[in-house]
Structures are given as structure tokens and as C-alpha cells.
C-alpha positions, 0 to 999 in steps of 0.5 A: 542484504537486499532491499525490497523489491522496486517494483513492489513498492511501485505497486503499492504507491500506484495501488494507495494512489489510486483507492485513498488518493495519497500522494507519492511523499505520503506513500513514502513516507509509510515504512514498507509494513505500514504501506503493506497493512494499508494496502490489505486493508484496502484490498480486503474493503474492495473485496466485501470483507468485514476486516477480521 
């Protein structure tokens, strides 16, 4: 079986570093759908969304 994808997860470590000021152990320590909902969330605020 194959993991994810390393890049991917460098891309939301920088992305939940840079918006929320996370540091590398708290990004990591989110499983891969908690670091995803995180990083939707954010998206969507930046984006002007309402979060539904």
C-alpha cells in the first residue's frame, strides 16, 4: 500500500505554518484528515467564504 503523497504533506505543513503559525510537531501531529479539514478551512476564510 502506498502512503501519502510526501509532497502533500509538505504542502500543508508549510500552508498551516504560514496562515495559523503551527509548528512542524503540532502539523504533525494531526492525522492526514484533520491536517486536510484544517487546511479547507483556512482556504475557504482566505477565500471570503461563510464556512458552509
Amino acid at each position: 500500500m502506498k502512503g501519502y503523497p510526501e509532497k502533500r504533506v509538505h504542502q500543508e505543513v508549510a500552508f498551516l505554518g504560514r496562515h495559523v503559525h503551527w509548528t512542524l510537531a503540532e502539523v504533525l501531529s494531526l492525522d492526514h484528515a484533520q491536517r486536510q479539514q484544517w487546511v479547507w478551512e483556512i482556504t475557504d476564510l482566505i477565500e471570503g467564504g461563510d464556512g458552509g
